[in-house]
C-alpha positions in Angstrom: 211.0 108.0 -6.5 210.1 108.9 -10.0 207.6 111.2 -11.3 207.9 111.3 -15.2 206.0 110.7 -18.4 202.6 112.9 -18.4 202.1 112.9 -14.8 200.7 116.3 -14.0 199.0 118.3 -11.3 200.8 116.4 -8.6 201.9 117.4 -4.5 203.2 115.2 -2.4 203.6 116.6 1.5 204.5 116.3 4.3 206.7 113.2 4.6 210.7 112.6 5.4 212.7 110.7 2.2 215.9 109.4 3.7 218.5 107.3 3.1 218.5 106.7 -0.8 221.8 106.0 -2.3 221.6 106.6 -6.3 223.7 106.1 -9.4 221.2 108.5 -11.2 220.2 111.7 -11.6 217.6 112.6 -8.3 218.6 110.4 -5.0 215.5 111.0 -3.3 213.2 112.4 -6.1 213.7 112.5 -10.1 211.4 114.6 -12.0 211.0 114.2 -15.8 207.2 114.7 -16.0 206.2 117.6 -18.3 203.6 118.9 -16.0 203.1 120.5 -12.6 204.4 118.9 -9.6 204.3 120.7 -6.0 206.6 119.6 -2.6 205.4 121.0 0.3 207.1 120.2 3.5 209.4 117.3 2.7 212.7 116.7 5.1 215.3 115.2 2.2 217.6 113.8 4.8 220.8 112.0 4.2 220.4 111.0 0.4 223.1 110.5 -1.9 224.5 110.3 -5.4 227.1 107.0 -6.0 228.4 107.9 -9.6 230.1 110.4 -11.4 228.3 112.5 -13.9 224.9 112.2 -12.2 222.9 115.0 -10.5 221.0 116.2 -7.8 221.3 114.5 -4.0 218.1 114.9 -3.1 215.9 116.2 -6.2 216.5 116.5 -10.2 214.4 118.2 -12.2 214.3 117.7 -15.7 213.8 120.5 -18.3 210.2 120.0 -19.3 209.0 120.3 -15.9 207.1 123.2 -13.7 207.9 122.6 -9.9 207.6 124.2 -6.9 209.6 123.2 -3.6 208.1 124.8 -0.7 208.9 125.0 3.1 211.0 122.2 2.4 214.1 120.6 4.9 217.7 119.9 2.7 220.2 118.1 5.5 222.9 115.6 4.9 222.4 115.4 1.0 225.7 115.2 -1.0 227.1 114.7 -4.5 229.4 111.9 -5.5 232.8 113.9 -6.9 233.4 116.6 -8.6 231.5 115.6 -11.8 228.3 114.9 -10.0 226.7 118.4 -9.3 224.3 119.9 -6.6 224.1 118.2 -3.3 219.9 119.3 -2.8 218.6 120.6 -6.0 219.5 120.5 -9.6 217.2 122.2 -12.0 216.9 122.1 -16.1 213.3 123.8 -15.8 211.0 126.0 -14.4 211.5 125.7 -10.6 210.6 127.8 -7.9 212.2 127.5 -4.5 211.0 129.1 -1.3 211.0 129.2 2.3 213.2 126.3 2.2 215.6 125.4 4.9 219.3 123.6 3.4 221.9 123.1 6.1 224.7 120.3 6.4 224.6 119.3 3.1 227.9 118.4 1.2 229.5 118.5 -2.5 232.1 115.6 -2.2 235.5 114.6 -3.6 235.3 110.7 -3.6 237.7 110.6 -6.9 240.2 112.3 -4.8 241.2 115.1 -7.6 240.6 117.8 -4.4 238.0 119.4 -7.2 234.9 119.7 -5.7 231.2 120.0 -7.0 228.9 123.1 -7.7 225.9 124.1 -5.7 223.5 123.0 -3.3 221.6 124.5 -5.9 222.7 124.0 -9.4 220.3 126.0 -12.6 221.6 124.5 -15.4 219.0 126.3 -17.9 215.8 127.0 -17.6 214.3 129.5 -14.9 214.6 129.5 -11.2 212.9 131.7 -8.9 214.7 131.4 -5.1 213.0 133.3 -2.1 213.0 133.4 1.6 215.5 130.4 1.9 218.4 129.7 4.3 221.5 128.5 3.7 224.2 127.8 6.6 226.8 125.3 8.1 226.9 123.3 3.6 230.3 121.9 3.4 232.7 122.5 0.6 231.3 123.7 -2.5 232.6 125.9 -5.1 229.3 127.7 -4.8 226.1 127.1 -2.7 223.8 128.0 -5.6 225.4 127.7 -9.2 223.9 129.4 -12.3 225.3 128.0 -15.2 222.8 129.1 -17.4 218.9 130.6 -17.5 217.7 132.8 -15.4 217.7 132.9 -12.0 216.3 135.6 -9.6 216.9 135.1 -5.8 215.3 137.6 -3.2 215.0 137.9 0.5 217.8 134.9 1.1 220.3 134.3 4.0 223.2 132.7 3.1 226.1 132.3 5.9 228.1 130.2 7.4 228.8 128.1 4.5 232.6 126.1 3.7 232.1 127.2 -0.2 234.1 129.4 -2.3 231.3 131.3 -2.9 227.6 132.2 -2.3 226.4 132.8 -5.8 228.7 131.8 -8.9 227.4 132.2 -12.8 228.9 131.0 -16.3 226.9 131.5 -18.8 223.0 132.5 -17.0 221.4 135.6 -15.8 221.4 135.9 -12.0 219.3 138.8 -9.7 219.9 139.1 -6.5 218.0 141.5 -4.0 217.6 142.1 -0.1 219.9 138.3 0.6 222.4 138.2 2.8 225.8 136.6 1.6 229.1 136.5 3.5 231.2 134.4 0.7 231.2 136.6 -2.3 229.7 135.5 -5.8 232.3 134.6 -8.9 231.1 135.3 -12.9 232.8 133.4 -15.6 230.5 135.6 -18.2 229.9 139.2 -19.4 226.4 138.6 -18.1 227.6 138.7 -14.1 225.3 139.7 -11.7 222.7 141.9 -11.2 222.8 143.1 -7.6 219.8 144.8 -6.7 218.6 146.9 -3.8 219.2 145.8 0.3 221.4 142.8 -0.3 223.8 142.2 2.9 227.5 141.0 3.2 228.3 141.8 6.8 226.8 142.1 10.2 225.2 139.8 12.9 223.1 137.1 11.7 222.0 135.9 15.4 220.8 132.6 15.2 218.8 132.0 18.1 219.8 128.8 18.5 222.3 127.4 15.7 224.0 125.0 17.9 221.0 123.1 17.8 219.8 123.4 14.3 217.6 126.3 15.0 218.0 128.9 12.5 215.6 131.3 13.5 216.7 134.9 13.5 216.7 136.7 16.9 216.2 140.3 17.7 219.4 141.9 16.9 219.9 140.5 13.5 220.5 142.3 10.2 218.2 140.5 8.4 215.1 141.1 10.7 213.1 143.7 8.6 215.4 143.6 5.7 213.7 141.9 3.2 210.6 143.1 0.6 207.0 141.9 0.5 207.4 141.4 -3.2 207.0 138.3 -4.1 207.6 137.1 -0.3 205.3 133.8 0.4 202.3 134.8 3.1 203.7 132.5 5.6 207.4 131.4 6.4 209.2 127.9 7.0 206.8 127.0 10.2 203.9 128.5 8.5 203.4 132.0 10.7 202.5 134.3 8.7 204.4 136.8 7.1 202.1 140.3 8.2 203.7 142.2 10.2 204.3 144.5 7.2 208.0 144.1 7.4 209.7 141.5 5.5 213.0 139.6 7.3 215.6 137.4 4.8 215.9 133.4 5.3 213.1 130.7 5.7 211.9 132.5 9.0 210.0 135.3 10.3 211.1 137.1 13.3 208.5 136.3 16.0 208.9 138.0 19.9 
């Protein structure tokens, strides 16, 4: 699917894209319009890239674009080799990404040089806001979200679980992180690093209620219940309950008794 040209003002919800093998940029979705486009509860499922030097499994984004993914489902996406980047997401533009759900998703070698690609997420420029989003069980990847360049400011995230290198890695962009769990480190190529805010997380018991199963709600006893901040948190969370209780968790859902 293509949304380019002067197509503005769009959403397009609540529907499954599967199954889409591409030799270009954006499997499932590629996005080269110059105006506002909004995805609200998609499943991307099983998309993939077929050639080198292409990007984004499920969605591209090109840079003149102002998109917002929300409460969105990212499984079985993957890149092509190591020269085709970001499994889900890959983003030249303003793009804002919340209480979205990425798990089994995968960053393949297919050229067999055991070199494999960058991100779930990849921000190659332009400005990227990430928030309330889970992350767990992504294959290999030398980072679930890359910032090569731009900004990039990611809040109240849970990322665990994950066969990267990495959670976060940055060349040449600006990166803020703030109350997000991450249990795989982050890696900076520039003098620009990280800026690690207040209440991130890099230990302690995630409990899944039910990960076995592809349920990644938070139970009870987990860090990240009341861990997060209501700045900038959406009103309601992945399965649209409402975010009120006055106390902010991390990932793509609220705690709920």
């Amino acid at each position: 699917m293509e949304i380019k040209s002067s197509a503005t003002n769009i959403t397009i919800s609540d529907m499954t894209i599967k199954d889409y093998d591409e030799d270009n940029n954006g499997a499932a979705i590629d996005i080269t319009s110059g105006g506002i486009i909004t995805l609200q509860d998609i499943n991307f499922d099983n998309n993939h890239l077929t050639s080198t030097y292409v990007y984004g499994g499920a969605l591209y984004v090109g840079s003149s674009s102002n998109v917002t993914v929300d409460r969105c489902k990212f499984t079985n996406n993957s890149t092509h080799t190591s020269n085709s980047e970001a499994s889900c997401i890959y983003s030249d533009a303003t793009i804002t990404i919340k209480n979205c759900l990425f798990y089994d998703n995968e960053c393949d070698d297919n050229d067999g040089t055991n070199s494999y690609g960058n991100g779930e997420v990849y921000i190659n420029s332009g400005t990227a806001t990430i928030t309330n989003c889970t992350f767990t069980e992504n294959g290999t990847a030398d980072a679930v979200i890359m910032c090569l360049g731009g900004t990039t400011t990611i809040t109240n995230c849970l990322l665990t679980n994950n066969s990267s290198t990495n959670s976060f890695k940055e060349r040449s962009g600006t990166v803020n992180i703030s109350n997000t769990y991450y249990d795989d480190g982050t890696s900076a190529y520039s003098t620009n690093g990280f800026t690690l805010g207040s209440g991130n997380l890099t230990s302690g018991s995630v409990d899944f209620t039910g990960a076995t199963a592809n349920d990644f709600v938070i139970g009870y006893n987990s860090v990240c219940k009341n861990a997060g901040t209501s700045s900038g948190a959406p009103s309601v969370d992945f399965a649209e309950t409402a975010r009120n209780d006055g106390s902010i968790d991390m990932g793509c859902y609220e705690y709920t008794c």
